[in-house]
C-alpha positions in Angstrom: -13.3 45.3 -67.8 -10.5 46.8 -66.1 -8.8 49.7 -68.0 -4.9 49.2 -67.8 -2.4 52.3 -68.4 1.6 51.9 -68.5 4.3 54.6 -69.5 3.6 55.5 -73.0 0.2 53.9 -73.8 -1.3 57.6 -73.5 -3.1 57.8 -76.6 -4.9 55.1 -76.1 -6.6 54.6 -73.2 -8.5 51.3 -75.7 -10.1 48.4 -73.8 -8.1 45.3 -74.6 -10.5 42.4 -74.4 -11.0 40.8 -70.6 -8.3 38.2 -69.7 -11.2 36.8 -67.9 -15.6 36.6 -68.9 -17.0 39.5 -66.9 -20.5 41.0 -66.8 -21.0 42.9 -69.9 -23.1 46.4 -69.9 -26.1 44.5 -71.9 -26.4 42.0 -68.9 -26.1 44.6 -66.3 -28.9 46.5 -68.1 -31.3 43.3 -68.4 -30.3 42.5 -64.7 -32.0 45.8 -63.9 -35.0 45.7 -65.9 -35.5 42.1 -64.2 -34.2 42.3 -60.8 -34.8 46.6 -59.8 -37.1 47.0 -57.0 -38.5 50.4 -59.0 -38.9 48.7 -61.8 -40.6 46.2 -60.5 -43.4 48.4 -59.0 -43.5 49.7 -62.0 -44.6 46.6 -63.6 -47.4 46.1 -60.8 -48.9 49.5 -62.1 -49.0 48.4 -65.6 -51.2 45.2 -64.6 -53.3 47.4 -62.2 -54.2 49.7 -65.3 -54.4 46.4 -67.2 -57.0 45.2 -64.8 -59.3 48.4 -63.9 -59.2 48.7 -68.1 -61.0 45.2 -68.2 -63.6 46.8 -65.0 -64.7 49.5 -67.5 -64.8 47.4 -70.2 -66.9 45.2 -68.0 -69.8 48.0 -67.4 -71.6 47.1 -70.8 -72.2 43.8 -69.7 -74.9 42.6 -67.8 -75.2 42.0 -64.3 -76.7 38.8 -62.5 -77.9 38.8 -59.0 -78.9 35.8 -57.1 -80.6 36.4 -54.1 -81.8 33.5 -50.9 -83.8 35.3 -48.1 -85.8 33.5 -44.9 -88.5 35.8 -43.6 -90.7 35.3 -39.9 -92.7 38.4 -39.5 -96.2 39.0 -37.9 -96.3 42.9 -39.6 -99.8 42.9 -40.9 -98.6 44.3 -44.1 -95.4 42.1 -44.8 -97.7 38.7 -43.4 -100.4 39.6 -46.3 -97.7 40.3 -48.6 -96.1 37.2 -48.0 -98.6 35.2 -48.0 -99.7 36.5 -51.5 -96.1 35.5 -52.8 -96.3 32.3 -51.0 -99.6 31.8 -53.2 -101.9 30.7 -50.4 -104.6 33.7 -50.3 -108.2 32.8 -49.6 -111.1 34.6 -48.4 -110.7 34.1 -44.5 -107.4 35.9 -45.1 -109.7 39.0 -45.8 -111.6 38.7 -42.4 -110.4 42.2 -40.6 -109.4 40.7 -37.4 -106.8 38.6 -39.7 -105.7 41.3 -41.5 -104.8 43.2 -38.3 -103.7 40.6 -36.1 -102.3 37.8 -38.3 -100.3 35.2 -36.9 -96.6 35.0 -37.5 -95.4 33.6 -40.7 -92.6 32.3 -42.1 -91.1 31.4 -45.8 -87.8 30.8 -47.9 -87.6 32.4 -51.2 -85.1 33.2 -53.8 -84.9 35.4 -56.9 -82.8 36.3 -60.2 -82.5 39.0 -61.9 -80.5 40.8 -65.2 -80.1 43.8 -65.5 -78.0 45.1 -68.9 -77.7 48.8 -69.8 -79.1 50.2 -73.2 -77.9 53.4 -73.4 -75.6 55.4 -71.2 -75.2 58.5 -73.3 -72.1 57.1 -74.5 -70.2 57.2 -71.2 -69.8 53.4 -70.9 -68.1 53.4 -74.2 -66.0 56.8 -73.3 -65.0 55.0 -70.0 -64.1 51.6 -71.5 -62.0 53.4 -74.0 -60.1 55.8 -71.4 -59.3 53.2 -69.4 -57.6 51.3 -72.1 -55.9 54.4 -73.0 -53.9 54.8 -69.3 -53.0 51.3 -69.4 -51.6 51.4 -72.4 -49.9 54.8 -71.4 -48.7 52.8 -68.3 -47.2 50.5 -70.4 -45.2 53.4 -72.3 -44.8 54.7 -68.8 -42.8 51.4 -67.5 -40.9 51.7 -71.0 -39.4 55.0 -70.2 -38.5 53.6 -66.6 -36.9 51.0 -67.8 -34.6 53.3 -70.4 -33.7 55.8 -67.6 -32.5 52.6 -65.3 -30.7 51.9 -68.9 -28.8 55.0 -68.4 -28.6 54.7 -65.0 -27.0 51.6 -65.1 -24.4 52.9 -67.9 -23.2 55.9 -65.3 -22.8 53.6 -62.3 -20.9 50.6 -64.9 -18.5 53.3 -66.1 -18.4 54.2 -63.5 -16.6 51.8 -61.6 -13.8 51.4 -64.3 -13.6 55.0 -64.0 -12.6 54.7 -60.5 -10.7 51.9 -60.5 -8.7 53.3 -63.3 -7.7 56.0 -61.2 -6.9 54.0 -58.3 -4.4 52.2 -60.7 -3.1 55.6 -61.4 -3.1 56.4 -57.7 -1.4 53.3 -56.8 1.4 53.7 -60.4 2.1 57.5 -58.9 3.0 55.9 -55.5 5.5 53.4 -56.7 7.1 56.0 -59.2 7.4 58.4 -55.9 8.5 55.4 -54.0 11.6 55.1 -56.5 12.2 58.7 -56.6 12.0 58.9 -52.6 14.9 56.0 -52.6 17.1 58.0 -55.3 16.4 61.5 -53.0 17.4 59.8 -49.9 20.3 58.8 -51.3 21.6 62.0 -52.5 20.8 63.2 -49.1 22.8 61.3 -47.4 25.4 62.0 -49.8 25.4 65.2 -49.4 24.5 66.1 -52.4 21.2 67.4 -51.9 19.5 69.4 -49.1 16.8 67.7 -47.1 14.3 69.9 -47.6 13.8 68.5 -50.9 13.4 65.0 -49.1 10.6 66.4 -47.0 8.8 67.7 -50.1 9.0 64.7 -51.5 7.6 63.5 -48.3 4.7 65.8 -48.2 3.8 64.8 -52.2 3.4 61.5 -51.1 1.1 61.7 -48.6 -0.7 63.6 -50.9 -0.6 60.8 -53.0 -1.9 58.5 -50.5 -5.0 60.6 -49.8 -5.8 60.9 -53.6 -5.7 56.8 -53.5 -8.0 56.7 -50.5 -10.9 59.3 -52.1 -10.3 56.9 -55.5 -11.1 54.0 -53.1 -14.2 55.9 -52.1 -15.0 56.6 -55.7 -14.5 52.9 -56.0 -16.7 51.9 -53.9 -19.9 54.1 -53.9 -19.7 52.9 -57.7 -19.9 49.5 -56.8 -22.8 50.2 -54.4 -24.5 52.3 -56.8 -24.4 49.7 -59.7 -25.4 46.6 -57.2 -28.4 48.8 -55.8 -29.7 49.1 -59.7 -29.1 45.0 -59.9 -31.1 44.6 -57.0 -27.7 43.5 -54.9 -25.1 44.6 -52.9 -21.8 46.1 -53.8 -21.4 44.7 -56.9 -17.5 43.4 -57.5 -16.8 41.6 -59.6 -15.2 41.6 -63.6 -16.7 44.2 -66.3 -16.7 42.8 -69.8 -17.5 46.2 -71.9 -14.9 48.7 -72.4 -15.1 52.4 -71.8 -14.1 53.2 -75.1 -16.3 51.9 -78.0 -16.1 51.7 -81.6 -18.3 53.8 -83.4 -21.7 53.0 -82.8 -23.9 52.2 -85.8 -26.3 55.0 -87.1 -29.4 55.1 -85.6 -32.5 55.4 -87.5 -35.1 58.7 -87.7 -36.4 60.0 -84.2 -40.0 60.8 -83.7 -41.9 61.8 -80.7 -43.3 58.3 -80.7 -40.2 56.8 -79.9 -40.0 57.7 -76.6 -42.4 56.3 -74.0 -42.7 59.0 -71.9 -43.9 61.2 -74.8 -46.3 58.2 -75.9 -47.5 58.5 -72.5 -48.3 61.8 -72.2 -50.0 61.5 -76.1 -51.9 58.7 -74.3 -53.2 60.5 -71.3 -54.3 63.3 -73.2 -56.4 60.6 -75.6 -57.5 58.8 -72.5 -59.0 62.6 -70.8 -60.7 63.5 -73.7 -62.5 60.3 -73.7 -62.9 60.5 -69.4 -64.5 64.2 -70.6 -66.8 62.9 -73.2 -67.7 59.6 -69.8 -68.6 62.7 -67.6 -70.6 64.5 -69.6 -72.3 61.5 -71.0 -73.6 61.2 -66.9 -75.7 64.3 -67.6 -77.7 62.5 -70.6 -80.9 59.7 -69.7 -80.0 56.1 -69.6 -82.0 53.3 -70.3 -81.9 50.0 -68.9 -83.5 46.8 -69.1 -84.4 44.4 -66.6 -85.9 40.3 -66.7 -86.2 38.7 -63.5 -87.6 35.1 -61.5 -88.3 34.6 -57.9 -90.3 32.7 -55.4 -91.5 32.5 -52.1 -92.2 28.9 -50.5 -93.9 27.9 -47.5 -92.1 24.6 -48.1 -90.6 22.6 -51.4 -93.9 21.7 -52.6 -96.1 24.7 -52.2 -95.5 28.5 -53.1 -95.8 31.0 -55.2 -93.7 31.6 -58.4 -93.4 35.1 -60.4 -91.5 36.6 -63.7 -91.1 40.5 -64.6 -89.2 42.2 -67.3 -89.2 45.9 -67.4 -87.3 48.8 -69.2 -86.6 52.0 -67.7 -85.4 55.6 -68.3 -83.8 57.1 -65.6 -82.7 60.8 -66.5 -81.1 63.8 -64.1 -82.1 66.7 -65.6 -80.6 68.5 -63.4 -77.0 67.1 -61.3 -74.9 70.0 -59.9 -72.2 67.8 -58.6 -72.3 65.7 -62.2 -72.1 69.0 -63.7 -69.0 70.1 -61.4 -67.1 66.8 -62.7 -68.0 67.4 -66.4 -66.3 70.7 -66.1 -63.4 69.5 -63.9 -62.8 66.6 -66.6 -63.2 69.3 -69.7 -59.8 71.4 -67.9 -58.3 68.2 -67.3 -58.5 67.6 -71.1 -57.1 70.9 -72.0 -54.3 70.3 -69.5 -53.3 67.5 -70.8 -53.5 68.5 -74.2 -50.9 71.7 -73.0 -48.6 69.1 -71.6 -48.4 67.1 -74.4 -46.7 70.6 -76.2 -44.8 71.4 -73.4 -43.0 68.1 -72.6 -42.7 67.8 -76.8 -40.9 71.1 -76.5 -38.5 70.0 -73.4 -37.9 66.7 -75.2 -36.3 68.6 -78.3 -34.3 70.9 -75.9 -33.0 67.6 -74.2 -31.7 66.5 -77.6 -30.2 69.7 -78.5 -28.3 69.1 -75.3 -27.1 65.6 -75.6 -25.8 66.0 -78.6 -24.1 69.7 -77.6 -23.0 67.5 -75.2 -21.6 64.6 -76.7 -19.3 66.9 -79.5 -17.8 68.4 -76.2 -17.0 64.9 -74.6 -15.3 64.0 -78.0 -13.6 67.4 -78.6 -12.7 66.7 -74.9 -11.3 63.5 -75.5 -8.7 64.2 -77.9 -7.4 67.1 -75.9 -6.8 64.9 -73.4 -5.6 62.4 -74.8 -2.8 64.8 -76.7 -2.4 66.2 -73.3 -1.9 62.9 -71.4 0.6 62.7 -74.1 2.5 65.4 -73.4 2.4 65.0 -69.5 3.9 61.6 -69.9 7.1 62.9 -71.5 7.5 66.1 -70.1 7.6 64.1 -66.7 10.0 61.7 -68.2 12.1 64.4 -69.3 12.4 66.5 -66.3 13.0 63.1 -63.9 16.1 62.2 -66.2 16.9 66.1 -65.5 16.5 65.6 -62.1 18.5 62.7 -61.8 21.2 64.0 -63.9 21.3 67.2 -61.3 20.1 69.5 -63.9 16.5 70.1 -63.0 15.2 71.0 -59.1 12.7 68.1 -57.4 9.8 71.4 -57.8 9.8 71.4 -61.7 9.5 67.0 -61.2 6.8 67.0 -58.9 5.3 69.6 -61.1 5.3 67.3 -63.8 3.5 64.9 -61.7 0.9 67.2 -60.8 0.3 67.9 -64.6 0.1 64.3 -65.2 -2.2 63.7 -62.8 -4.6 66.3 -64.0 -3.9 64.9 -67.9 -5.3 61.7 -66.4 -8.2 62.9 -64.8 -9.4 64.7 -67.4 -8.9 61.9 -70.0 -11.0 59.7 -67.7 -13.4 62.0 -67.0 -13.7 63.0 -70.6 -14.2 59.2 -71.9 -16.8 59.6 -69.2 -18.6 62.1 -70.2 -18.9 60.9 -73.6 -19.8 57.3 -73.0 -22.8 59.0 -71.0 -23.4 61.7 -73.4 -24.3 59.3 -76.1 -26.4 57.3 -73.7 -28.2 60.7 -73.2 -29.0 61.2 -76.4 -30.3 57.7 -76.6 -32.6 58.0 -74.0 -33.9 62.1 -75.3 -34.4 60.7 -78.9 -35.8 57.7 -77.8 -33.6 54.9 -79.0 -32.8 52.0 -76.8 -29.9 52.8 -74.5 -26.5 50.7 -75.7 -28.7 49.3 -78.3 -30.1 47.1 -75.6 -34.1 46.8 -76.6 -36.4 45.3 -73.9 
């Protein structure tokens, strides 16, 4: 949407609708979450988390190992031994000489065996449950990405109707000095003024000029910085969303859970409490059971075959490096716990300030616009003045001037408040523009 100023339509400065469909702020917004290389990432990290939370999940199952092996060895120990698996042990294989000397031997075997844990002192549980905790504060991670791209995207989009409102204005002040140069000249020739005031009037418009070229630049770096969010180049094209909105609809309660980066941190805290409880659960016994099968053939049709099933306790009374993490994931804990107050403190101060904020943009606004107003006439005035020969070329260009700063500061201050309420979306947690994931 292209905002479009003439003459007296000061107070105003309301979108009309687009002449022609453009991209509105809701697609650019989508376009981002979709189509930003950041964002993107982003996502990868949430199904990383997703997938190491489904690994510590996985430790309470049990494990199944399948082992093939093909043994030659002529080591009197290993011979005996295999030939005792192989199930082929009789008395010669006692004689001494044998038993020192044995021929080589050979045989294929295989075994399986289960192994599933018992008890862990609860830090298989404690894992499985952190890691489903910072997945699921990834995912409220990647939510408060996506919002601050939101708002990101709303700067850069107003942004470029910001600029290329002002290179309108740029390019209106140039025609209107055009005129003004033609009447000048004229009275210069007639006599009737001196040409110094032709040469100020020469100097205000290359002023003029550069203030068009630095709007171009504005114009520009807008249009990169919105395509760069779209995942595109320079981005030029329509905008269907107008600066100035009607009031927005109320938005409903905030709570600390509405903003993902809060949830996150809640999260995190959860998730090293429970990584805590994991380490300290390494310095309790464990107990494990075990069933296994295996064989050793000296071909298909002979060999020896074997079970086993065991249970075991394994405990480390005393682990100075599990120690060490136990402590390290206890301060961890409190840390996290600390933050969790901290960034709940900073996220109120961040809504005192967008909304301090957005009462100035407004207060800001209708200053402006009562001074853009003002500027309009009183330049109207003093070029009828001029023309009449009542009024020097100073007092008209100082008019201009005056306009010119009216303008700015009404653009500026639509600005400001368009972004100031996206501001305070994004501190108290609502969606940005209203535009949910």
């Amino acid at each position: 949407m292209r905002i479009l100023l003439s003459g007296s339509l000061a107070l105003s400065l309301v979108a009309a609708e687009p002449t022609a469909p453009g991209l509105s702020l809701e697609q650019a917004i989508r376009a981002t979450w979709t189509k930003q290389e950041g964002l993107k990432a982003g996502q990868a990290m949430v199904e990383a988390r997703r997938a190491e939370a489904e690994s510590y999940g996985a430790l309470r199952l049990p494990t199944v190992t399948l082992q093939a092996q093909g043994v030659y060895t002529n080591e009197p120990m290993m011979a005996f031994g295999l030939r005792l698996n192989q199930a082929r042990i009789g008395p010669v294989d006692f004689a001494p000489d044998r038993l020192n000397h044995p021929d080589g031997i050979a045989g294929l075997g295989a075994s399986a065996v289960v192994q599933q844990p018992l008890y862990a002192g609860g830090r298989l549980q404690a894992a499985e449950r952190a890691g489903r905790l910072m997945a699921e504060a990834e995912e409220a991670s990647q939510e408060r990405r996506q919002q601050e791209a939101a708002l990101a995207t709303v700067q850069a989009y107003f942004g470029i109707q910001v600029a290329d409102q002002a290179l309108r204005w740029a390019e209106d002040t140039r025609l209107w000095m055009q005129g003004l140069q033609t009447f000048v000249e004229a009275r210069v020739k007639e006599g009737l003024m001196l040409d110094s005031e032709r040469l100020r009037l020469v100097a205000a418009m290359a002023q003029v000029e550069a203030q068009k070229a630095e709007a171009q630049r504005q114009l520009l770096a807008a249009q990169s910085g919105l395509g760069l969010l779209l995942g595109e180049g320079p981005l030029q094209m329509t905008l269907a969303t107008p600066l100035i909105e009607t009031e927005p609809a109320p938005k409903g309660e905030t709570s600390s859970a509405s903003r993902g980066d809060l949830r996150a941190l809640n999260l995190q805290a959860q998730a090293a409490q429970a990584g805590a409880k994991a380490a300290t659960g390494a310095l309790r016994p464990e107990v494990g059971l075990e069933l296994g099968a295996g064989t050793m053939r000296q071909n298909l049709s002979q060999g020896g075959n074997w079970t086993w099933a065991g249970v075991g306790v394994k405990w480390k009374v005393f682990a100075a490096p599990e120690r060490a993490k136990a402590s390290a994931a206890r301060a961890q804990e409190r840390a996290a716990t600390l933050m969790v107050a901290f960034k709940q403190r900073q996220a109120e101060h961040e809504q005192r300030v967008a909304e301090g904020a957005l009462v100035t943009a407004k207060a800001q606004v209708s200053a402006a616009r009562s001074a853009l107003q003002a500027a309009e006439e009183a330049r109207r005035l003093r070029e009828l003045r001029h023309r009449e020969g009542l009024a020097p070329l100073i007092d008209v260009l100082d008019a201009e001037a005056a306009l010119q700063g009216a303008r700015t500061l009404l653009l500026q201050s639509l600005y400001a408040q368009r972004v100031s309420r996206a501001s305070l979306d994004l501190a108290t947690g609502h969606p940005i523009e209203g535009v949910k994931p």
